[in-house]
C-alpha positions in Angstrom: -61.7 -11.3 108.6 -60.0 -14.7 107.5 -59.7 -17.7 109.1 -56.3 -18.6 109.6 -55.6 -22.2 109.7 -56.6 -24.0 113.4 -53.4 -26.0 114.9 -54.8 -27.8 117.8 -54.3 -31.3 116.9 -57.2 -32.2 118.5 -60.2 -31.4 116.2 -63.5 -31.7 118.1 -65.5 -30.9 115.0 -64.5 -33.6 113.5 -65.5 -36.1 116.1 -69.0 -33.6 115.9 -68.7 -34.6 112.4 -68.6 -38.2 113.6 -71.7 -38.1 115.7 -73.6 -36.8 112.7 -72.2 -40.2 110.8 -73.0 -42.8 113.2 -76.8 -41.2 114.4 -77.6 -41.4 110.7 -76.5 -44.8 110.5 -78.4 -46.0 113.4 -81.9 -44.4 113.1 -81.1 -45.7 109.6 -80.7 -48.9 110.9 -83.7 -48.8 113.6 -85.9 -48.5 110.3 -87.0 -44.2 111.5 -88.5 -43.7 107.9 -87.7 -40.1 107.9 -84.1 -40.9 107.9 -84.4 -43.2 104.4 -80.8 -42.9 103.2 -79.1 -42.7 106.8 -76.8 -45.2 105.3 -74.6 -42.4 103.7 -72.9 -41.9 107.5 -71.0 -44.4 106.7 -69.4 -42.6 103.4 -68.8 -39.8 105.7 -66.8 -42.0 108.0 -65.0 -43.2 105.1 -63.9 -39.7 104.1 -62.7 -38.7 107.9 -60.6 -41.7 107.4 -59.3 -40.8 104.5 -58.7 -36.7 105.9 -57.1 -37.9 109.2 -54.9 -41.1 108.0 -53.5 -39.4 105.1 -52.6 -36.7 107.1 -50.6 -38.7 109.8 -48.7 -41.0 107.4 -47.9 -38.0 105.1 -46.9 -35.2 107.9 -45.2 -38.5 109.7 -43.2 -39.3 106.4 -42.3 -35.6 106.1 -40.4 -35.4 109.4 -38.6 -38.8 109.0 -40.6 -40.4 111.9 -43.1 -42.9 109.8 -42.7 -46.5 111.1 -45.2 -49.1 108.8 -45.0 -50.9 111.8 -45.7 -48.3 114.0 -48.6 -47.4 112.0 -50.1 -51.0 112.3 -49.8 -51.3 116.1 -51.4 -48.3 116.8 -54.9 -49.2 114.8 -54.8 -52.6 115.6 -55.1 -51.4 119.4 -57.5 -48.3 118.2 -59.6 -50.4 116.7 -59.8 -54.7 117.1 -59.9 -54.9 120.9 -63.6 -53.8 120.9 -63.9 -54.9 117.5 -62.9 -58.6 119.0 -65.4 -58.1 122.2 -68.5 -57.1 120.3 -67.5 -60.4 118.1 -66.9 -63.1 121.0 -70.2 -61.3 122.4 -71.9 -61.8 119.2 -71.2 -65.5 118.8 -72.1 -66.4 122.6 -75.8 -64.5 121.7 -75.9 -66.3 118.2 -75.0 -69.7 120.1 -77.8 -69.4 122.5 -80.8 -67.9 119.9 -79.9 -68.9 116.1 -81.0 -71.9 114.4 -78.4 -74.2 113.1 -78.2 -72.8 109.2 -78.6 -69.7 110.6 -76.2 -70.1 113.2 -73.7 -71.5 110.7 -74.1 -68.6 108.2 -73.4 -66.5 111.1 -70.0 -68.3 111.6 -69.3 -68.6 107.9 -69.1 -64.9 107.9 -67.8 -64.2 111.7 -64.4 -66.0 109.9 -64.4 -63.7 107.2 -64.7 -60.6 109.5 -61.8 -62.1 111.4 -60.0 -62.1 108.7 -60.6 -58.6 107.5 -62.8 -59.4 104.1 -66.2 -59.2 105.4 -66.9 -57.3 102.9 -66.4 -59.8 100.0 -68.2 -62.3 102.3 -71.3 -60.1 102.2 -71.3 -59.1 98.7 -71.3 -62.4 97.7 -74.6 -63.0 100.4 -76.2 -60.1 98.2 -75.7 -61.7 95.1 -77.0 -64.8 95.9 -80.3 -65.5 95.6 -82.6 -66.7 98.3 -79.8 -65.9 100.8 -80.1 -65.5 104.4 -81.6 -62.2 105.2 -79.2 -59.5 105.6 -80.9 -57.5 108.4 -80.8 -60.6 110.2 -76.7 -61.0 109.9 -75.4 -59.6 113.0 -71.9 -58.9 111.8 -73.2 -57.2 108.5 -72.4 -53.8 109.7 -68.6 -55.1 109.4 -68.3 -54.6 105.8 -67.0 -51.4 106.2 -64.5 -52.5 109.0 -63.0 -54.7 106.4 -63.1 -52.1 103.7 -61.2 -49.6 106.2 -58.7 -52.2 107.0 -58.2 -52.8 103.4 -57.5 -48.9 103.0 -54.9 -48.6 106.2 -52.8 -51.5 103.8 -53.0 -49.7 100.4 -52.5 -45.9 101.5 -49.0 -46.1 103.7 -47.9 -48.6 100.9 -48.9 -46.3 97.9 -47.9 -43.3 99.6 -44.3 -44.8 100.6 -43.6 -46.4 97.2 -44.3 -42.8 95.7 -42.3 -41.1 98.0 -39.0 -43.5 97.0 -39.6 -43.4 93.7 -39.4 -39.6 93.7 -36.7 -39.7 95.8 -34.8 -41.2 93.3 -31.9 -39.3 91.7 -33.2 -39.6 87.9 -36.4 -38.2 89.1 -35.4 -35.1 91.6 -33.1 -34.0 88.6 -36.8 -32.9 87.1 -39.0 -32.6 90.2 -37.6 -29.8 92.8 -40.3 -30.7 95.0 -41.5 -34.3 96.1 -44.7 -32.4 98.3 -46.2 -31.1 95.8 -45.8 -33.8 93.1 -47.4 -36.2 95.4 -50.3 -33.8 95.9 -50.7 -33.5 92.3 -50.6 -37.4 91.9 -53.6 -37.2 94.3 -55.4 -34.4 92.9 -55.7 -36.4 89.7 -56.3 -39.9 91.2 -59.1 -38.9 92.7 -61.6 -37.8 90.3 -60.4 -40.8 88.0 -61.3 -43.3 91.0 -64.5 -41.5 91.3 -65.1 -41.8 87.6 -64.2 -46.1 88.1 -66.2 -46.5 90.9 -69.6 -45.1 89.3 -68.8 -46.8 85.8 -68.4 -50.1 88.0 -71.8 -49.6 90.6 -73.9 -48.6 87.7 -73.1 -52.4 86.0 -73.1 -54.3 89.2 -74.7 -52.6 92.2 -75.0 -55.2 94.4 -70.9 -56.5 94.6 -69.9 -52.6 94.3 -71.5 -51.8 97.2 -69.4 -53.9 99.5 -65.6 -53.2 96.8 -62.7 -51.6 97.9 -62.4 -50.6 94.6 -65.4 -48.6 94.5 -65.3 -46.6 97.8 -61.5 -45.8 97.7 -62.5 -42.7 96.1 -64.5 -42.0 99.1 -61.2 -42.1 101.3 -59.1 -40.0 98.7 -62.0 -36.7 98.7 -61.0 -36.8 102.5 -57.7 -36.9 101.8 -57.7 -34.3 98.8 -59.5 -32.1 101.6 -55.9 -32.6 103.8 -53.4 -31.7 100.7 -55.4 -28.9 100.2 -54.7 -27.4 103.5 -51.6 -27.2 102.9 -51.9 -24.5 100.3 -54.8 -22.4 101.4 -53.4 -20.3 104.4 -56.8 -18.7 105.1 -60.2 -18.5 104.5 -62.2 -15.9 104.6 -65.2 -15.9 107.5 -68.4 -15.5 104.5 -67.0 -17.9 102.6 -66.2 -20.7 105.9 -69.8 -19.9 107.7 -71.3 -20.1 104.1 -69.8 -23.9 102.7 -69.9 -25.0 106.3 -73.7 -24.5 106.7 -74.5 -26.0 103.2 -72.7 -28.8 103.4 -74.2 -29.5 106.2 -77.7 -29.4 104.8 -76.7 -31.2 101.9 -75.6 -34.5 104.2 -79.1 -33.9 105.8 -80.7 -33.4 102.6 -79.3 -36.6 101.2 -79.8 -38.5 104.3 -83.8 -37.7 104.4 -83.8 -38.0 100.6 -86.0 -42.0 99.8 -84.4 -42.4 96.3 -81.0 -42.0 97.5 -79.9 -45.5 97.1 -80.7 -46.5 93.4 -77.0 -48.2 92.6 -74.8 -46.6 95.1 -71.9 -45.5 95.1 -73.5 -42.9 92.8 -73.6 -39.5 92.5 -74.9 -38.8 95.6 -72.3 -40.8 97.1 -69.9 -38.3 95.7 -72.0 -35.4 97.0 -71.3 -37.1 100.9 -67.8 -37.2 100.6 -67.3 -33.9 99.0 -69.5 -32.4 102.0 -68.0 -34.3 104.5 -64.7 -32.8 102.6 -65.4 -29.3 102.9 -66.8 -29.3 106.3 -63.5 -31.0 107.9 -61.2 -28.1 105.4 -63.1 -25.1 107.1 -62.7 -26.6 110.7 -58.7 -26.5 109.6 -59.2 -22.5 109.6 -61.2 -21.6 112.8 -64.6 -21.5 114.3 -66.9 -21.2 111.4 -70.5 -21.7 112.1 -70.6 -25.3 111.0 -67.7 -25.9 113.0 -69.2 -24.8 116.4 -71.8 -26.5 116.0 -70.0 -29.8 115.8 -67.7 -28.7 118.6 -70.8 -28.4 121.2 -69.4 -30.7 124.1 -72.3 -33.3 123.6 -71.9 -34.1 119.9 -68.1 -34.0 120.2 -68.9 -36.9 122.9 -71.2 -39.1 120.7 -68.0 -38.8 118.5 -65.6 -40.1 120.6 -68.1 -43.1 121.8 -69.1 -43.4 117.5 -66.9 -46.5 117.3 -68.3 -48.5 119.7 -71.8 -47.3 118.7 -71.0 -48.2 115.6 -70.1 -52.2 116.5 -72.9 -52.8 118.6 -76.2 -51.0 117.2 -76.0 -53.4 114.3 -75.7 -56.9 116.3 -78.4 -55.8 118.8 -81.0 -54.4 116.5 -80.5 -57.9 114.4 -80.8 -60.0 117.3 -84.0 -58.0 118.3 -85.2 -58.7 114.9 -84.4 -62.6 114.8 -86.5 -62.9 117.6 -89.2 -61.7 115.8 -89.8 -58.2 117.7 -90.8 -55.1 115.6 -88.6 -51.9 116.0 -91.0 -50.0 117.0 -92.1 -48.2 120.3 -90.5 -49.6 123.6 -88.7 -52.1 121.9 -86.9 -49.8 119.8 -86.5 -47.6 122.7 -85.0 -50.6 125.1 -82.5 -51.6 121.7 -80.9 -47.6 121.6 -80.4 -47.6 125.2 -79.2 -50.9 125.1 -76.6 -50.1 122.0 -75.7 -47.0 124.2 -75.4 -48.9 127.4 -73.0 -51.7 125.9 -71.1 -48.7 123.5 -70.3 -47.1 126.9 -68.8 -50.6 128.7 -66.9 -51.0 125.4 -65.6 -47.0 124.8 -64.6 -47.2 128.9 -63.5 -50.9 129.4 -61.7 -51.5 126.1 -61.3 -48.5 123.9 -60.0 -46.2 125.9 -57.5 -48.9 128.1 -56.5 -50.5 124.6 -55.7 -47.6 123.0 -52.7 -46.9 125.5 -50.8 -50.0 124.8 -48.5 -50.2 122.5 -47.2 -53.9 122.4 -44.2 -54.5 119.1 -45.6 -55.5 116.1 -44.7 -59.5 116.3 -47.2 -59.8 119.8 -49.8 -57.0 118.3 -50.7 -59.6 115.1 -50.8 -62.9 116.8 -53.2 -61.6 119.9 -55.9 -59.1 117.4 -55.5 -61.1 114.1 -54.3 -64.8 114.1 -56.2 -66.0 117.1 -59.1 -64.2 116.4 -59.2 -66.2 112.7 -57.8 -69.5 114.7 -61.0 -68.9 117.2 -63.7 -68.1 115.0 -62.6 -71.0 112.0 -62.6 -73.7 114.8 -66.2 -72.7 115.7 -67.4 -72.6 112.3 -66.0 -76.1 111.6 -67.2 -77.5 114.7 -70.6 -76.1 114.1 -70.5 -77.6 110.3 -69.4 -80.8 111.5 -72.5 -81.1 113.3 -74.9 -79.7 111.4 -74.9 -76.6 113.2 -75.7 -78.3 116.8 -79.1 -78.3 116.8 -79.2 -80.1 119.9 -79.4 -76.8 121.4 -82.8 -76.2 121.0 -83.8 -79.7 122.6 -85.2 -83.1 121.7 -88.2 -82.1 119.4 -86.1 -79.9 117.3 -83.2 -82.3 117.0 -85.6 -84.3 114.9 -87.0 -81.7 113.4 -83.6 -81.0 112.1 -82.4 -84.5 111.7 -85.1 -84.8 109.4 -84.1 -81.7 107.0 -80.5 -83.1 107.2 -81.5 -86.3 106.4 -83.5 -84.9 103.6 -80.5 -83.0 102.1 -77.9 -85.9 102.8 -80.7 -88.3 100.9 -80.2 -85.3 97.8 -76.5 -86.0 97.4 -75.1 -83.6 94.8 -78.6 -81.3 94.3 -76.8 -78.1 95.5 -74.0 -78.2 93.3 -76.1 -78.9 90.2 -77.5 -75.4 90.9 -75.1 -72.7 89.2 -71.9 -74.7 89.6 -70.2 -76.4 87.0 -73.5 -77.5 85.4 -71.7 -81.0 85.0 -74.0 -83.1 83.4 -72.5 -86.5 84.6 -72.2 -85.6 87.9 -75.9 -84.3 88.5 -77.6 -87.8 88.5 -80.6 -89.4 90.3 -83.3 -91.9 90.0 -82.5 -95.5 88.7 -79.0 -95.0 87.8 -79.0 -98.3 86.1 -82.2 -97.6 84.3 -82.4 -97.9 80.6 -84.6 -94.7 80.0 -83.4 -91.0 80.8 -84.7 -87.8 81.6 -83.7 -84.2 82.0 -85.1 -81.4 84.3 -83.8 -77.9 83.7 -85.2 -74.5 84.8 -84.3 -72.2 87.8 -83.8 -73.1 90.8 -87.5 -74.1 91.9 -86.4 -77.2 89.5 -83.7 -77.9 91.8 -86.0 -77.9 94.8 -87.7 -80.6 92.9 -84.9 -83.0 93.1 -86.4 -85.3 95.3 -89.9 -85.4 93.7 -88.6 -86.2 90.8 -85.6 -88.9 92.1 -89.3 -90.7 93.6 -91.0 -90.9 90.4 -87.6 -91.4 88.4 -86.9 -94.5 90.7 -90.2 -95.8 90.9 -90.2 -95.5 86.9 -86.5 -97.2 86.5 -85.3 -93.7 84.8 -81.7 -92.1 84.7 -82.3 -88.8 85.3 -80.3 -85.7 84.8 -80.7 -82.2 86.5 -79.5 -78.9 85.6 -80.2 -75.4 86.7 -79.6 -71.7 87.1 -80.9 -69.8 89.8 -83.2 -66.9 88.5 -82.9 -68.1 84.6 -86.0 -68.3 82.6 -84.6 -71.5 80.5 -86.6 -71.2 77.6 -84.5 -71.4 73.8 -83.2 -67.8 72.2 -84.3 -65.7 75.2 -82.4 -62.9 77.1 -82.9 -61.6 80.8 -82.4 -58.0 80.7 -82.3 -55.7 83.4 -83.0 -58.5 85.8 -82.5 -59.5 89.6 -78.6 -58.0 89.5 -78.1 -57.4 86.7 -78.9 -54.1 86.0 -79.1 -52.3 82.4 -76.9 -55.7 81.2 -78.2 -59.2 79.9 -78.4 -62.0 82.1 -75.6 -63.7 79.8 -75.1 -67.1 82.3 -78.5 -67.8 81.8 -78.4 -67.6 78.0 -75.7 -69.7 77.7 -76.5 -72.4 80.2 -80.1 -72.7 78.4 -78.5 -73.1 75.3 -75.9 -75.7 76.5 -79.6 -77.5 78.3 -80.8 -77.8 74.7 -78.0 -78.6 73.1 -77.9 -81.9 75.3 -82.0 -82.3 74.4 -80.9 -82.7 70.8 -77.8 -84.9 71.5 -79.2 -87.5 73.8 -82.7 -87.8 72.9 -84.1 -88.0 76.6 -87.3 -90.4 76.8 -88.2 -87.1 79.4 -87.6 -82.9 79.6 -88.8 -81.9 82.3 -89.1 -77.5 82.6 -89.2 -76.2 86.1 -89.9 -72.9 87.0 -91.8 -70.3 88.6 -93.6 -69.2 85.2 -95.5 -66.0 87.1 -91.8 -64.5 87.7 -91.2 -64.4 84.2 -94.2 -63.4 82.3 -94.6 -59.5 83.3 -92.3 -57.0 82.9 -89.9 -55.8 80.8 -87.4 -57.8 81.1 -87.6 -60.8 78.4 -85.9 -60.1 75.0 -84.9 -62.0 71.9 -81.7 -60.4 71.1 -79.6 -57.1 72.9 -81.2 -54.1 72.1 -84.6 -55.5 71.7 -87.6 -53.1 72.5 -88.8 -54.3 75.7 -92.1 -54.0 77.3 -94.5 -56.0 79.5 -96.9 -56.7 76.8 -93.5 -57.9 74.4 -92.4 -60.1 77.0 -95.8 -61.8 77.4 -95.6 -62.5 73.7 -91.7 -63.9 73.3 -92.8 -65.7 76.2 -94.8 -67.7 74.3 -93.3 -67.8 71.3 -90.2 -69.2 73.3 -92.0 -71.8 75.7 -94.0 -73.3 72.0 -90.3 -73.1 70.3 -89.2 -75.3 73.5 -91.7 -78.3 73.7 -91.4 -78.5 69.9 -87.3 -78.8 70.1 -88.0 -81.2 73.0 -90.9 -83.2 71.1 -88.7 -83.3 68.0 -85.5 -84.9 70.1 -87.8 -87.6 70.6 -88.6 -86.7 74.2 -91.9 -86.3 76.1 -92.0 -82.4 77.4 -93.3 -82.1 81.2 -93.9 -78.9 82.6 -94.1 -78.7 86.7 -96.0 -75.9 88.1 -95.1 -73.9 91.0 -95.8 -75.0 95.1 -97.3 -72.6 97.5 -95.3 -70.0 98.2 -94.3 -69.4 102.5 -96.7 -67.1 104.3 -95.5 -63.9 105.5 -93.6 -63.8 108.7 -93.6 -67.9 108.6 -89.8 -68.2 109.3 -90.3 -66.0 112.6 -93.3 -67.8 114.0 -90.9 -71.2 113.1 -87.9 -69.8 114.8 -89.6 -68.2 118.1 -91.4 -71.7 119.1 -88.0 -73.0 118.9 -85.7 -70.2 120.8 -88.5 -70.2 123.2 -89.1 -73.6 123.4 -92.5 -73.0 122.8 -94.9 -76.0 121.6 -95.1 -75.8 118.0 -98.4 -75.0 116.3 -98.6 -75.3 112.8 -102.1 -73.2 112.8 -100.7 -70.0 113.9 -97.5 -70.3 111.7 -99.5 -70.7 109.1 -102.0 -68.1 110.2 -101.8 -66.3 106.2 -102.3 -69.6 104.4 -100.1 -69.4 101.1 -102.2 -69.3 98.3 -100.8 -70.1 94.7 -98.6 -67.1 92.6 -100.1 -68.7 89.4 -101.9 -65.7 88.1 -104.7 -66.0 85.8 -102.2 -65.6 82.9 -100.6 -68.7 83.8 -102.9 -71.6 84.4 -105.2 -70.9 80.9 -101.6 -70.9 79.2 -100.9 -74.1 80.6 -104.6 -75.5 79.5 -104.1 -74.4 75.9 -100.5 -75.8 75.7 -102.1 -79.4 76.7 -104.5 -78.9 73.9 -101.6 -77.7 71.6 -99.0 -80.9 72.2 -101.1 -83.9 73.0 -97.8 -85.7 74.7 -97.2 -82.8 76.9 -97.5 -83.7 81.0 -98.2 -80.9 83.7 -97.3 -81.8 87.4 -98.8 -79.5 89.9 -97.3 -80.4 92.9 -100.0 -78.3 94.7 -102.2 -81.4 94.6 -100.5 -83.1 97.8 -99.6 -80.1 99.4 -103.0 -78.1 99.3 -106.5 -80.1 100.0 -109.5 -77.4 100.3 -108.2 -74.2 99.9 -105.5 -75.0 102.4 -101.6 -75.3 101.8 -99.4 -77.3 104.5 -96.0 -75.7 105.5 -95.1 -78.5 107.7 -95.1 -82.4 107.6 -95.3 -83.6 111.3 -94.4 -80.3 112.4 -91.2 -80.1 110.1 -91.1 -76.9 107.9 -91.1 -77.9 104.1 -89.8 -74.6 103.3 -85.7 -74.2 103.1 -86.0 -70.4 102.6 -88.8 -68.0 101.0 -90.1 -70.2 98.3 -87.6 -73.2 98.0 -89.0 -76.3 99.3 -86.4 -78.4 101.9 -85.5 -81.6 100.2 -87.5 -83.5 103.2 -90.2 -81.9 101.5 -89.4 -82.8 98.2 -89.3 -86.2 98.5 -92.3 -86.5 100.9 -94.4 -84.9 98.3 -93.1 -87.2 95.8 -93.8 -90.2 98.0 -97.6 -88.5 98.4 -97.8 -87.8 94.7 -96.9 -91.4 93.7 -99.4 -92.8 96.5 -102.5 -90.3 95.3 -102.1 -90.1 91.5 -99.4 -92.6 90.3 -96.2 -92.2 88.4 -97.0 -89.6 85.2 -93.2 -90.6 83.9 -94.9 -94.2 83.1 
């Protein structure tokens, strides 16, 4: 027998299908290895969306009862009262436990969240190198709020502005009927957003992740799965039981699958959906077996509660984390039952009442949107204004702080000579009177060495000059390919910017060049090329490698300048940030022995250092600077001066740092620019 098609408006599989979404998610999340791809629940979400709200706004539009307005004010109260609570929540928690950098990178993007671009704010924290830590955001999770939001504004207005233009008179001389055209516009949309979205991950993984423009197609499979129910009258029972249960497998599949991730949205991505699809078309028809089994009372319930499960496993799990606990055993166990404990509060105390009011349009905005933004700005300006209060933490770390901000105000323009507008005449340190010059380029482990260099540039009455590109190896007629973000592409910024750096060696004949980097990054793997479409290879890029570094010094050497080369510092032990930030949440004496319990030992492979040895012996002039000599005495490598981390993330010195190991350098082996 046939399924005929299900008209209870209610459809409990659905919310079954939820539960399936948001458990993935969260033993994702909870790092349950077995569940390596668990992120895909929330694709799935992203197709109910895109089932149930096309369905509403187009049924609504149908019968003459569509109100944009109407539309807004009911998911403003489905969805930003609790959305607004697990926020204000967040903040009080990140108040009380985050450092001050931290604490301000939580309310740098707790203002973007207000605003409903999250997303964009997050992408851009996965672009950027040596950026916070994402599991540590607690408002990460949000991306895909904003990326929902940005979907309710784009489908009533698309689907409206189609519906006028076919309505008018020109047109319905051709078209008889309006339905059906609009289903056909959607039957073709969708593949070709599909197509753009795997075309645009595949260049650039990391910003597609968080795009609109690359999970719209995600919404539009649901919705394809809507117009299609409204031309398939049955189905038979075989053929229901049969897609249901494979679809099924295939989002477990996928979700247990460990290479799922690769750059995503991908084809698997498309797989998600299309389940996810299928499974919510058969429910339309009756109780196939796939169905039932999302209807069972229990899973239907962990569907109803997804949302707030969905807001507050993220912040809790992060928080845990931040502290420095493992998620693992009891720990793991007391975070679930406390993301089910505070989802319950939030489904009973301000779901469920919230969902019920229905306030006009001109209240609804001001309460859910503009105070929220007004709310969370303020407190991201206060904090910045002060440094991120770090008076919170008491006396000893307000001059442990005062010191790091005193370091980076003593810096001046240092950030913005990283990246940025790579103005020369703006990036200026040392004697700024001084008669002779200098320029330090590389990645950004030069620009860590601002104030080592402004010490020794001062002391030696130089003008010096620094420029940088994060990640770049800034060696003459060299190519990154495949590198850091950018995947199957050329690193094309750092090409260009090295070639401007040289361009300036030859115009202003420096008395100094200084080349900063982290040599051992660049000297394995296949990623160092001459021109596009190069072979590539480890052993190739060993030898461009030193065909370009010779090719460098001798361009510097013939400007007329001196080359220096400066060699890497210890790197930051494992779990140092951790050990640093639980002595100060719980105000804890600090001891630098136990922070430092894995000493950092040197990255310099053997590779390196002989390399080094035999360019010395190859350019007489040529000056190394190993900075290692003041911070590591006998095998051992400080990571704090007078109990003051040195390190401003994994591997970047704080500028406190920088110019105390100038200041140390100068004292122990003199000035190497004189």
């Amino acid at each position: 027998m046939p399924n005929k098609i299900f008209t209870d408006n209610y459809r409990k599989d659905i919310d079954g299908l939820r539960a399936l979404a948001v458990v993935l998610v969260i033993l994702f999340h909870a790092g349950i290895s077995q569940i390596a791809s668990g992120f895909i629940g929330v694709d799935i979400f992203f197709a109910i969306s895109g089932f149930l709200i096309t369905g509403i706004i187009v049924k609504q539009r149908e019968k003459g009862t569509f109100s944009l307005a109407n539309f807004f004010v009911h998911r403003l109260w489905r969805i930003q009262p609790a959305f607004i609570v697990m926020s204000l929540a967040t903040l009080i928690a990140t108040f009380c436990l985050y450092l001050p950098d931290d604490f301000l990178a939580f309310l740098h993007s707790s203002y973007y969240n207000a605003l409903l671009l999250s997303n964009q704010f997050f992408a851009r924290q996965s672009a950027a190198y040596a950026s916070p830590a994402a599991d540590l955001f607690p408002l990460l999770h949000t991306w895909s709020l904003a990326i929902e939001w940005q979907w309710y504004l784009f489908l009533p207005l698309g689907i409206l502005l189609t519906g006028a233009t076919l309505r008018l008179k020109s047109i319905q001389t051709v078209i008889t009927s309006p339905a059906n055209v609009l289903a056909a516009v959607w039957f073709v949309l969708t593949p070709l957003a599909a197509a753009l979205a795997l075309i645009l991950a595949s260049r650039e993984a990391d910003a597609a992740y968080y795009s609109l423009l690359t999970r719209i197609f995600e919404f539009m499979v649901g919705g394809a799965a809507f117009f299609l129910t409204r031309y398939v009258r049955s189905v038979p029972s075989a053929l229901s039981n049969g897609a249901g249960i494979l679809s099924l497998a295939v989002l477990l599949y996928i979700a247990i699958h460990p290479d799922v991730i690769g750059f995503y949205p991908n084809l698997y991505a498309l797989l998600v959906v299309t389940a996810s699809a299928l499974i919510m078309f058969i429910g339309t028809y009756g109780n196939s077996i796939a169905s039932k089994l999302l209807r069972l009372s229990p899973v239907a319930f962990t569907g109803r509660i997804s949302y707030s499960l969905y807001l507050w496993h993220w912040p809790v799990l992060a928080i845990a984390r931040y502290l420095g606990y493992d998620l693992a055993g009891y720990t793991l166990l007391l975070c679930i039952a406390l993301t089910v404990l505070l989802s319950l509060i939030s489904y009973y105390l301000v779901e469920q009442p919230c969902r019920r009011l229905r306030w006009s349009l001109k209240y609804t905005i001001p309460l859910l949107i503009i105070v929220p933004i007004i709310i969370f700005n303020a407190a991201f300006k206060y904090a910045e204004n002060r440094n991120g209060m770090p008076g919170r933490f008491g006396n000893e770390y307000d001059r442990v702080a005062h010191n790091i901000s005193t370091g980076l105000a003593h810096a001046g323009h240092r950030p913005d000579c990283l990246d940025g507008s790579q103005n020369a005449d703006k990036c200026m340190f040392g004697d700024l009177k001084g008669q002779k010059t200098a320029l330090l380029i590389g990645d950004s482990h030069s620009n860590h060495f601002w104030g080592f260099f402004d010490v020794l540039a001062q002391d030696a009455h130089i003008r010096m000059t620094a420029l940088s590109t994060a990640l770049c190896l800034a060696l003459p007629d060299t190519y990154l390919y495949d590198w850091w973000s950018f995947r199957n592409q050329t690193f094309d910024k750092c090409h260009e910017n090295t070639a401007k750096y040289y361009a300036l060696i030859a115009k202003n004949h420096y008395d100094y060049v200084v080349l900063g980097q982290v040599w051992e990054w660049y000297v394995s793997g296949p990623h160092v090329i001459n021109h596009p479409g190069d072979e590539r290879s480890d052993a190739l890029t060993k030898e461009r490698f030193n065909v370009a570094i010779r090719q460098a010094l001798k361009v510097i050497i013939a400007s007329g300048s001196r080359p220096v080369i400066i060699r890497t510092v210890a790197p930051m032990p494992v779990k140092y940030q951790s050990c640093i930030r639980h002595h100060v949440i719980f105000r804890e004496p600090y001891r630098q022995d136990e922070c430092d319990n894995l000493n950092p030992q040197s990255p310099e492979k053997d590779w390196t250092l002989p390399l080094f040895d035999q360019l010395q012996k190859e350019f007489p002039t040529l000056i190394v600077i190993d900075p290692k000599k003041v911070q590591c005495e006998n095998g051992y490598c400080i990571t704090a001066l007078n109990g003051t981390p040195i390190y401003r993330d994994v591997g970047h010195l704080n500028d406190f740092a920088s110019y105390n190991f100038g200041q140390e350098y100068l004292r122990k082996f003199g000035n190497p620019l004189k």
